[in-house]
C-alpha positions in Angstrom: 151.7 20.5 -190.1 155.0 19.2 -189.1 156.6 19.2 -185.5 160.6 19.7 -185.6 160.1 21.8 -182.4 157.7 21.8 -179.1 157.5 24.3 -175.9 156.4 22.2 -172.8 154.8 24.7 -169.9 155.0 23.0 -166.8 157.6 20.4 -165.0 155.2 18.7 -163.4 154.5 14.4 -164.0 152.5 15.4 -167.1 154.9 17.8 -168.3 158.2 16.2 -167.9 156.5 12.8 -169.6 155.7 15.4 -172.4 159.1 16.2 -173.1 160.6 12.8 -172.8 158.6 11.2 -175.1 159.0 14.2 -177.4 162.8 14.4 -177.4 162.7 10.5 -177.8 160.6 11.2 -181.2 163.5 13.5 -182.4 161.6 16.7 -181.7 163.6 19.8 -179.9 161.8 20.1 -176.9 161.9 23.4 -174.2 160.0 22.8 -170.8 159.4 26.1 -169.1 158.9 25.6 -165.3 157.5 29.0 -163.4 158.7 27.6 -159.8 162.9 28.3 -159.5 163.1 24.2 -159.1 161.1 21.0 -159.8 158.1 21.3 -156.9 158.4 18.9 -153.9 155.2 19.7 -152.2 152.8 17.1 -151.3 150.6 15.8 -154.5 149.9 12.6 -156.0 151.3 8.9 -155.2 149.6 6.3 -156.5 151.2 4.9 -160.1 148.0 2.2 -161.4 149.1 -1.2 -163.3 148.8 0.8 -167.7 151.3 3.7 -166.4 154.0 1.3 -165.2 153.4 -0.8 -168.7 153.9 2.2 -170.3 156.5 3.3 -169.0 158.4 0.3 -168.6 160.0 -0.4 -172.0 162.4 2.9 -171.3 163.4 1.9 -167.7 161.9 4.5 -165.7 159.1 2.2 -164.3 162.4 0.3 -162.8 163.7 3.1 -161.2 160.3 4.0 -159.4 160.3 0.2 -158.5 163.5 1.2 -156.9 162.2 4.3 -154.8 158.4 3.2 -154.2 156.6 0.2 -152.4 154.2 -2.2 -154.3 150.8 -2.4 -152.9 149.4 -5.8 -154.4 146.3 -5.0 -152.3 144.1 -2.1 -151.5 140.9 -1.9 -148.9 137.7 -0.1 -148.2 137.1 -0.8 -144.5 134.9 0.6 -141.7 136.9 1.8 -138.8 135.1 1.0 -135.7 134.4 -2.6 -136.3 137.7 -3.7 -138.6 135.5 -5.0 -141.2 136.7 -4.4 -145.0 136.9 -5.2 -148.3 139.8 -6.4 -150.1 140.8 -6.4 -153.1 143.8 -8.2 -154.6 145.5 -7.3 -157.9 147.1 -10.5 -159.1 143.8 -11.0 -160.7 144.5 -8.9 -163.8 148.1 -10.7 -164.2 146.8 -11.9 -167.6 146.2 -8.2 -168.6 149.0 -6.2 -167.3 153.2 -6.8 -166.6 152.5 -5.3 -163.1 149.4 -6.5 -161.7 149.7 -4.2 -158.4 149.7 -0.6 -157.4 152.9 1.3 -157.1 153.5 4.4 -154.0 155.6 6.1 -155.0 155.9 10.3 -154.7 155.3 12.3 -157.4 158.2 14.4 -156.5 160.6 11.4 -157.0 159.4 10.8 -160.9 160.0 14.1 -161.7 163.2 14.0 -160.1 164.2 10.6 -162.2 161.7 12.0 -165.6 164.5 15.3 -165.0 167.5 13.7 -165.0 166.1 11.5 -168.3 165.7 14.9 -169.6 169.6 16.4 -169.0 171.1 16.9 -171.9 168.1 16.0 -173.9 166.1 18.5 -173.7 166.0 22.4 -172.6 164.4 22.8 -168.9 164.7 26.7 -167.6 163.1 27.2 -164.4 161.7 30.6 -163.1 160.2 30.6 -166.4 156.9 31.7 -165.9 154.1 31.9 -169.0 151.9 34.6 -169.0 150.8 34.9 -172.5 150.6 32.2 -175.3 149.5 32.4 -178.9 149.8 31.3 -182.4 149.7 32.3 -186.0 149.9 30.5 -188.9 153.3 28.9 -189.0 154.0 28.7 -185.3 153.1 29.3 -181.1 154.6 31.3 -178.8 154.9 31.9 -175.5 155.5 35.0 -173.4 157.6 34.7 -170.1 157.0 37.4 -167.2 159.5 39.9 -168.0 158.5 40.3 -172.1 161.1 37.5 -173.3 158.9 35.7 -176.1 159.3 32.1 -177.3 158.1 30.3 -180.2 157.7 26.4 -182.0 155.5 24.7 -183.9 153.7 23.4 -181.4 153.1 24.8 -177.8 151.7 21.5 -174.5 150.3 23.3 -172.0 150.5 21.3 -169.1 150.2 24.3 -166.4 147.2 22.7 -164.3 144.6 24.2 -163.1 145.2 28.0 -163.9 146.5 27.0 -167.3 147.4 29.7 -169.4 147.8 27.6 -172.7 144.2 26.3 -172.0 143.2 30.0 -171.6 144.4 30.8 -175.1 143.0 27.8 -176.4 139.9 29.8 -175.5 138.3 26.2 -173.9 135.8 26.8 -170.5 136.9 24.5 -167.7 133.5 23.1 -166.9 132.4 22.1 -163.0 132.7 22.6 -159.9 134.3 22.6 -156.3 133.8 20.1 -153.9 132.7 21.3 -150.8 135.2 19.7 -148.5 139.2 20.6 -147.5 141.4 18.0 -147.8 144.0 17.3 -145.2 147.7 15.1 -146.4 149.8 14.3 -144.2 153.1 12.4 -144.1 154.7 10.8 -140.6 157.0 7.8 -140.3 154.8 6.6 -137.5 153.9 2.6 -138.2 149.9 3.0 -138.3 150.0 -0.8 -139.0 151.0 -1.3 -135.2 147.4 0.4 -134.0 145.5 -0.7 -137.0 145.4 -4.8 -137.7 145.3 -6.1 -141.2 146.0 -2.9 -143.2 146.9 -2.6 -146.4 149.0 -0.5 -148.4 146.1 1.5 -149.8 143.4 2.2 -147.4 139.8 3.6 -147.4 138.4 4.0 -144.4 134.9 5.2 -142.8 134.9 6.6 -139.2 131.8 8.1 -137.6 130.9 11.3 -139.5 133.5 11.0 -141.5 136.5 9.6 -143.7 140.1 9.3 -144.1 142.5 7.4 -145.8 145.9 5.3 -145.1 148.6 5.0 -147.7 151.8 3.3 -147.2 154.7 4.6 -148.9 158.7 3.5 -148.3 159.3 5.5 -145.4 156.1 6.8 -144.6 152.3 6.7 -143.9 150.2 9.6 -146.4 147.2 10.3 -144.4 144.4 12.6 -145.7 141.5 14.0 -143.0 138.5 16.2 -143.9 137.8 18.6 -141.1 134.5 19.9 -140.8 135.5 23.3 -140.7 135.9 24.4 -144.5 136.4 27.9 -144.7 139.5 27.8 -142.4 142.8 25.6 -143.8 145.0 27.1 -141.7 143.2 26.5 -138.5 143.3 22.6 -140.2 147.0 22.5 -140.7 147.3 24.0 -136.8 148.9 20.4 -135.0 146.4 20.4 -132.8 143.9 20.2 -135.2 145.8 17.0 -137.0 146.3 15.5 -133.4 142.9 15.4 -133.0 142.4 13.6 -136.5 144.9 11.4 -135.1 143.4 10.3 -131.9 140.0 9.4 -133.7 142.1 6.7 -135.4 143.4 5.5 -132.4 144.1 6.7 -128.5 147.2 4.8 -128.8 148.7 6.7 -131.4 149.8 9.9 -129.0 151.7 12.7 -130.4 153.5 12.0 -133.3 156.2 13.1 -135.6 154.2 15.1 -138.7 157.3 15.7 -141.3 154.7 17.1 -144.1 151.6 18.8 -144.3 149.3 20.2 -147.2 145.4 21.3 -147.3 143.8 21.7 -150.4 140.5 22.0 -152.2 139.3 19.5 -154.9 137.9 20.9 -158.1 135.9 18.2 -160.7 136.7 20.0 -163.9 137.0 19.1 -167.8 137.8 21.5 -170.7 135.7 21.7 -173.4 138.4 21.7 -176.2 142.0 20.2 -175.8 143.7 21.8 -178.7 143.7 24.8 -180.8 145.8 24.6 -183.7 148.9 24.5 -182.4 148.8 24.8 -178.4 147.2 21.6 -176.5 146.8 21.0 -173.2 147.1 18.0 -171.0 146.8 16.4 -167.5 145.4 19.2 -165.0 145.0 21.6 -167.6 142.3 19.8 -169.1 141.0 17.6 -166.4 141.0 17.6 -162.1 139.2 15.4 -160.5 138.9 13.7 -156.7 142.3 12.0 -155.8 140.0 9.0 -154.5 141.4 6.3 -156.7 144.3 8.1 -158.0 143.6 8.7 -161.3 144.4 12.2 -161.5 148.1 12.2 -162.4 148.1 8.9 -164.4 145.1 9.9 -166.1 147.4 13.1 -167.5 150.4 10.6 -168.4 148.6 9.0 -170.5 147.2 11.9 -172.2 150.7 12.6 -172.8 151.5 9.4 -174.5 148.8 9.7 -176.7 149.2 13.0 -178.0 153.1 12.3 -179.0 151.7 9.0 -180.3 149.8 11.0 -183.2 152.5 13.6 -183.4 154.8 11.3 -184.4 152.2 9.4 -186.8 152.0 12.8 -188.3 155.3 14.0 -188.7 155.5 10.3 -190.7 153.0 11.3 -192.9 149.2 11.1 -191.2 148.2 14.9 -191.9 145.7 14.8 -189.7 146.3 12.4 -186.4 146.7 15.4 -184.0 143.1 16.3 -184.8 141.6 13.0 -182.8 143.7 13.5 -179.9 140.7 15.0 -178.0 138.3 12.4 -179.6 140.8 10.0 -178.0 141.2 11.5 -174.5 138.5 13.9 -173.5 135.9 10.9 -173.0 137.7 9.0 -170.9 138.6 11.6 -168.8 134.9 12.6 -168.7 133.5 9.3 -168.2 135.9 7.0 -166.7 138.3 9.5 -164.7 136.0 12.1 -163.4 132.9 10.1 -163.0 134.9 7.1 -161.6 136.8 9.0 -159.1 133.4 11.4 -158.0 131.6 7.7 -157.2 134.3 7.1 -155.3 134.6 10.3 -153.2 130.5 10.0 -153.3 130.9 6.2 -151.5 133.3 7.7 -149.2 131.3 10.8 -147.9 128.4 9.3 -147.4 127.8 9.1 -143.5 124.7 6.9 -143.7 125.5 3.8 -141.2 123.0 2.0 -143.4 124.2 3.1 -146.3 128.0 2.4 -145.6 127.2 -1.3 -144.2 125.3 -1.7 -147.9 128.1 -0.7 -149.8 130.8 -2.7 -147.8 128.3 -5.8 -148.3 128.5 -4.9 -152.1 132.5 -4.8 -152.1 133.2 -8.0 -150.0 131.0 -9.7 -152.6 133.2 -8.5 -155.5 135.7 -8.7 -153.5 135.3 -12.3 -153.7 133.9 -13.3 -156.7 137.3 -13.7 -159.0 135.2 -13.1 -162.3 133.4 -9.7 -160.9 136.6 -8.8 -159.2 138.1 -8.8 -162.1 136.1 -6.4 -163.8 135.8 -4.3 -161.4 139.5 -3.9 -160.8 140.3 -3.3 -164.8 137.9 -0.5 -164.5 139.5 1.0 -160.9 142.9 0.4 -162.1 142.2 2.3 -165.4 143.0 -0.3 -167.6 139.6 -0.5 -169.2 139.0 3.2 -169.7 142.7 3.2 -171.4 141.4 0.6 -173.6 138.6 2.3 -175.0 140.1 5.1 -176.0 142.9 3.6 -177.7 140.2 2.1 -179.3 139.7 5.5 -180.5 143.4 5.5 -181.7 
């Protein structure tokens, strides 16, 4: 099988890196978008050390560099005493060209991923997939409306309710967690109420959880209300002022300029490909945003599926077929697992059990050697190790 031409459903991260690396191996590329423009609501924002390697010999790691804040250290730190772990990137400067994390919106790499794609590649939005399919000699796609599509090789990267996945005929194994997560964005400066913060930030409160990031312009901040069979009640300002005032009395009413409440799912698809329709990022993995794996996690799935497309169109019949060999365990083992024990650590409401744990992380935290390790694993750089192993 040879791939002179590729239908990409979905514009999201996943998608968009799809088609870049795609129309960069030579190979016509559509992306089919079902929203009328690249979506802007509230997802992930966390870019780990591998993604910004990767992505760095083309440029675009410079221009989020340009529109993001580096966060050489990230925390885990209990709220009503101050005390916290740290732990400080530099240490894996031997094993990555940007030994920090990056914040930067997801919305602004597609934005830069699109532009990269004008003129390059064919993006239609309002293009929604309801069908997709294959035969012997090529996949197809069928938009709302009847209009029908087809190439040699179909990428669904649709998320959750993938329809590519779907006609794969792969289960999307799991479960739901139990909570409703709460993200926020406000320009208020929660450093000024809140010594010694980082620009990532963990943080137990009693009964609960929530979590700090600092982006340009902004604070992200995600709360988990008790109440979690009404959102909408969540999202009601009240509601988030009360969140607020937990953190700290000083804080009054503030300016809220974003607001999103979702549910976590802890899924993995049983099969990534099917012939000729495969599936990527959401659409064949979710998993807890705590540790931010999520999005990168699906970036690199897209690297390494145009990897062995282009080893086979130059000859290696068969390097497609150990895409999901590649891939699928690391997002089972290292992704999912790694972000549920972190979403585990964080929910647990144990005083006891919270003060152990902390205790556990300060003496990582600093021991260099053990630091280290830990943060190759945390930063996915050791998980995207072994599976290129696999390649």
């Amino acid at each position: 099988m040879k791939i002179n031409t590729a239908i990409v459903v979905g514009a999201g991260p996943v998608g968009l890196t799809a088609a870049f690396l795609l129309t960069e191996a030579g190979i016509d590329t559509t992306v089919l978008e079902a929203e009328p423009s690249l979506p802007r609501d509230l997802r992930a924002s966390t870019w780990h050390p591998p993604t910004l390697d990767k992505l760095g010999p083309s440029g675009i790691t410079d221009a989020l560099l340009a529109r993001g804040r580096i966060t050489p250290t990230w925390q885990i730190r209990i709220h009503e005493t101050g005390e916290k772990a740290e732990f400080d990137l530099s240490v894996l400067k031997d094993d990555t060209d940007h030994p920090y994390r990056l914040q930067c919106e997801q919305s602004a790499y597609c934005e830069i991923m699109a532009a990269r794609l004008d003129g390059q590649a064919t993006l239609r939005f309002g293009a929604q997939v309801v069908e997709a399919g294959q035969d012997g000699t090529a996949a197809r796609v069928t938009l709302a409306g009847g209009e029908r599509l087809s190439a040699d090789l179909v990428v669904g990267c649709d998320g959750s309710r993938s329809v590519v996945r779907e006609a794969i005929g792969a289960a999307f194994e799991g479960d739901a967690y139990p909570e409703i997560t709460i993200l926020t964005t406000t320009p208020f400066a929660f450093e000024q109420v809140l010594e010694g913060l980082s620009g990532v930030n963990y943080i137990w409160k009693a009964g609960g959880t929530f979590s700090l990031l600092h982006l340009p312009d902004v604070w992200r901040c995600s709360f988990y209300p008790d109440d979690t069979k009404n959102p909408e009640a969540a999202l009601e300002p009240a509601a988030i002022q009360r969140h607020l005032d937990e953190i700290s009395p000083d804080i009054g009413e503030i300016e809220i300029l974003e607001k999103r409440a979702y549910r976590v799912h802890r899924r993995i698809a049983d099969s990534y490909r099917a012939g000729r329709l495969v599936i990527a990022g959401d659409a064949a993995h979710l998993n807890s945003p705590k540790g931010g794996m999520g999005m990168n996690g699906g970036i690199h799935d897209a690297f390494a599926l145009v990897r062995r497309i282009v080893r086979m169109n130059d000859g290696e019949a068969r390097a497609i077929d150990g895409y999901e060999a590649e891939r699928r365990p690391v997002a089972r083992d290292d992704i999912l697992a790694q972000a549920d024990d972190n979403r585990a650590r964080m929910h647990d409401t144990a005083e006891d059990a919270r003060t152990d744990a902390l205790r556990r992380l300060q003496a990582i935290a600093g021991d260099p050697a053990r630091a280290h390790a830990f943060l190759l694993k945390s930063s996915m750089i050791e998980g995207l190790r072994k599976a290129e192993q696999v390649a």
